[in-house]
TORSE-530671 format. One record per residue: residue in one letter; x, z, y of N, C-alpha, C in turn. Coordinates in steps of 0.2 Angstrom, whole numbers. Layout:
TORSE-530671
   type     n_u     n_w     n_v    ca_u    ca_w    ca_v     c_u     c_w     c_v
      A       X       Z       Y       X       Z       Y       X       Z       Y
...
***
This chain:
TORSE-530671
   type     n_u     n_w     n_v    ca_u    ca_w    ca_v     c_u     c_w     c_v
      X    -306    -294     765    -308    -294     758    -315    -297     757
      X    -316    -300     751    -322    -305     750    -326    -300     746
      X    -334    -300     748    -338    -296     742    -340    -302     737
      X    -338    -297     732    -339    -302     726    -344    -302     722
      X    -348    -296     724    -355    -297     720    -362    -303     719
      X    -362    -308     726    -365    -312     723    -363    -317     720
      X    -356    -318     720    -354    -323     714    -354    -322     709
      X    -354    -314     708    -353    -311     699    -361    -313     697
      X    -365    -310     702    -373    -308     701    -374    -317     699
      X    -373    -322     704    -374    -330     703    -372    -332     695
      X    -365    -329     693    -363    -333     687    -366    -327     682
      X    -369    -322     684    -372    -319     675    -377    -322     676
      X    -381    -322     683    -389    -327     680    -389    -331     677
      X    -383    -335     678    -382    -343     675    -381    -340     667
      X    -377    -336     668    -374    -335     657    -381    -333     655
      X    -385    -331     659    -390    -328     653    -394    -333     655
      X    -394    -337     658    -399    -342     659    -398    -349     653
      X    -392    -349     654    -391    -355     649    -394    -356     641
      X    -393    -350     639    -394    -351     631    -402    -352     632
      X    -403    -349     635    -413    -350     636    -414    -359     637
      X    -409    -360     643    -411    -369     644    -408    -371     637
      X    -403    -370     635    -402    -374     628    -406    -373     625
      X    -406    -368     621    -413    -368     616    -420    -370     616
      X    -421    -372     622    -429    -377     623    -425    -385     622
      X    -420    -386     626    -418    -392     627    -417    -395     617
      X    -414    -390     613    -413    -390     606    -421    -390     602
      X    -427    -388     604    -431    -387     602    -437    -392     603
      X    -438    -395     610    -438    -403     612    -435    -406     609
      X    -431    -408     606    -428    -414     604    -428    -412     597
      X    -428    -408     594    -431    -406     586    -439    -409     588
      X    -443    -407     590    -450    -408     591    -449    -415     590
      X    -446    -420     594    -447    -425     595    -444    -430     589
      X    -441    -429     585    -436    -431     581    -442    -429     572
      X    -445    -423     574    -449    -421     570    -457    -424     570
      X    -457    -427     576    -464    -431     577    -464    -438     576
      X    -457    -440     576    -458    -449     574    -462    -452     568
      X    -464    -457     569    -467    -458     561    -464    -466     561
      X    -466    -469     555    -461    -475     554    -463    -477     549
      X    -467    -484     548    -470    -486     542    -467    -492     540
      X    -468    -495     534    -466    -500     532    -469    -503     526
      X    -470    -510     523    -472    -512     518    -468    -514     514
      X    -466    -511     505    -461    -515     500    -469    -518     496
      X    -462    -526     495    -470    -530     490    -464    -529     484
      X    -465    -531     479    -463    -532     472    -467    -538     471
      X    -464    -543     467    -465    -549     464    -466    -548     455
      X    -470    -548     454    -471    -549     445    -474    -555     442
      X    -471    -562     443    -473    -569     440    -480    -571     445
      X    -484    -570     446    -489    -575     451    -492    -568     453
      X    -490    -563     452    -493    -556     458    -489    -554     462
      X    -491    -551     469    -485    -545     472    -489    -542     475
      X    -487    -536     473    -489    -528     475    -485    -528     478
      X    -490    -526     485    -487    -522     492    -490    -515     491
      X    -484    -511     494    -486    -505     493    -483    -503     502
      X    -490    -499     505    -489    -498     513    -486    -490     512
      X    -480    -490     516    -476    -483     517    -477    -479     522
      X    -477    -472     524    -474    -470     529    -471    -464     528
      X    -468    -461     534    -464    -458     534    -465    -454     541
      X    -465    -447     543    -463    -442     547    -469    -434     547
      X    -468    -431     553    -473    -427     552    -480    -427     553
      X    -484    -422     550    -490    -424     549    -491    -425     559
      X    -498    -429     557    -500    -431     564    -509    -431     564
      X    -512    -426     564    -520    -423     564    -522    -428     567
      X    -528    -433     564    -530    -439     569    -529    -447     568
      X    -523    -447     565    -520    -452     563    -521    -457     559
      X    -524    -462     560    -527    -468     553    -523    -472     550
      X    -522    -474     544    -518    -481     544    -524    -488     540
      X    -523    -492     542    -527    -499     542    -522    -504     538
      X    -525    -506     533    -520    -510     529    -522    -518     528
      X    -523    -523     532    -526    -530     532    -522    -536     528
      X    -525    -539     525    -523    -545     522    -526    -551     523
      X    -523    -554     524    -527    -562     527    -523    -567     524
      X    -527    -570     518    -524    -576     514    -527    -584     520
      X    -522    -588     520    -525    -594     520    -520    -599     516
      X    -524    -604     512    -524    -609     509    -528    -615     507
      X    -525    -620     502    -532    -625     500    -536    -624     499
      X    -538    -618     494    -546    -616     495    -546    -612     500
      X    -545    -612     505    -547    -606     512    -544    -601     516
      X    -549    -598     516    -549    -592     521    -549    -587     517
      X    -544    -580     515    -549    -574     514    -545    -567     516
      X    -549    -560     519    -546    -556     520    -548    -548     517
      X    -544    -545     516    -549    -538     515    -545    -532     518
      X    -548    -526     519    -545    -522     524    -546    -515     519
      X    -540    -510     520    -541    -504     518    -542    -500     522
      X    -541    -494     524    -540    -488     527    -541    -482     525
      X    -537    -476     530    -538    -469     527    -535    -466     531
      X    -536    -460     530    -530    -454     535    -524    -454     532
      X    -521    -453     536    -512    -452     537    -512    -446     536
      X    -511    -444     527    -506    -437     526    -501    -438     522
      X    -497    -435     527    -491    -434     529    -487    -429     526
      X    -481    -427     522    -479    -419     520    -473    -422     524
      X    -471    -416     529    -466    -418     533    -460    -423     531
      X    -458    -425     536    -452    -432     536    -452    -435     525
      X    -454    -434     519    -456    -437     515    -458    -443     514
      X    -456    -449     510    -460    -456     511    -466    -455     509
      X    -471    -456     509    -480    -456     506    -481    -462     506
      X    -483    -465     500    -485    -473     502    -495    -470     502
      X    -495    -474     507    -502    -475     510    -509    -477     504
      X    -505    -486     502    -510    -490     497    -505    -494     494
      X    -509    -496     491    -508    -503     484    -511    -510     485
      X    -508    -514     487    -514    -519     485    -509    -526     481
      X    -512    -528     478    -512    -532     475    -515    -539     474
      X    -510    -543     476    -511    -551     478    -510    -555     471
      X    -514    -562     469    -512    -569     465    -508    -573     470
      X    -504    -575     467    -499    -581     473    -501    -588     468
      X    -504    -592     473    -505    -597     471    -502    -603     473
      X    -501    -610     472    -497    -613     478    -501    -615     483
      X    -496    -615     487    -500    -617     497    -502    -610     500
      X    -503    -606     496    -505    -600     497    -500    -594     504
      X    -503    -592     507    -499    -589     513    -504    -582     515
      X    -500    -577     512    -503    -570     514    -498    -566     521
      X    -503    -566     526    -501    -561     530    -503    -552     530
      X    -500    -549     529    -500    -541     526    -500    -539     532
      X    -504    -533     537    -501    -531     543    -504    -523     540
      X    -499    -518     542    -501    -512     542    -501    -508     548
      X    -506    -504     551    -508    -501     557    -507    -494     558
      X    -507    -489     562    -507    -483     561    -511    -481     569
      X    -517    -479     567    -522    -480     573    -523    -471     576
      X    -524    -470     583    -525    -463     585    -529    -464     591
      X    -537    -463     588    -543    -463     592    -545    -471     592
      X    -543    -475     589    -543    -480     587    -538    -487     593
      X    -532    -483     596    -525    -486     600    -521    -488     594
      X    -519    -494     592    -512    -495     589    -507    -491     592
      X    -502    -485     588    -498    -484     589    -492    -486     585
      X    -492    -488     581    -485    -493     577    -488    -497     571
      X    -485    -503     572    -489    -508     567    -480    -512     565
      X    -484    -515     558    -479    -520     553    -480    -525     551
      X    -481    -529     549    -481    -536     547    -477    -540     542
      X    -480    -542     537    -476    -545     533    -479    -553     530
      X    -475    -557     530    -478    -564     529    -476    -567     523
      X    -481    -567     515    -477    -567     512    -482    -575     506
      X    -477    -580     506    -470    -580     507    -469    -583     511
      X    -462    -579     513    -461    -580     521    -455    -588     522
***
């Protein structure tokens, strides 16, 4: 006759051990799911203007900057101007960032890049060439 207590003793550790490993494994992945961030630029065109308006989207992230650059070049030149500010956030929510507001003129080429900086690392950037 076999004793069977430590195979019973073996499979209740495991039953009561499991829901503990899943509920962290479910709670990790929530975490992480809930820390993504994800930005993006929409332009609108209105006759010789486009507003870009810079987006994001996820949870807040204490620290977090976003940088908003624009660099024209054309037949008269060169020009760029830069914005910035902190990243708040209302959970997973779109927030548009900023506004800016372009002339399009011909020959004219704007390059738009939005940054999202922590301690001053790029952590997700976007780019827009417009027009492309």
């Amino acid at each position: 006759m076999h004793d069977l207590a430590p195979a019973v003793g073996g499979g209740l550790r495991a039953a009561l051990l499991l829901p503990a490993v899943t509920a962290l494994a479910l709670l990790t992945v929530g975490v992480q799911a809930q820390s993504e961030l994800d930005v993006w630029l929409e332009p609108s065109v209105s006759g010789s203007k486009v507003e870009i308006i810079a987006m994001a989207r996820g949870a807040p992230h204490p620290g977090v900057r976003y940088e908003l650059t624009s660099k024209k070049n054309g037949p008269a030149g060169h020009s760029a101007t830069r914005q910035s500010g902190d990243l708040n956030l209302i959970c997973c929510d779109p927030v548009p960032l900023s506004r800016l507001t372009l002339r399009l003129a011909s020959g004219e080429r704007y390059t738009i890049t939005l940054r999202l900086l922590d301690g001053g690392e790029v952590v997700l950037e976007r780019t827009l060439v417009y027009p492309n």
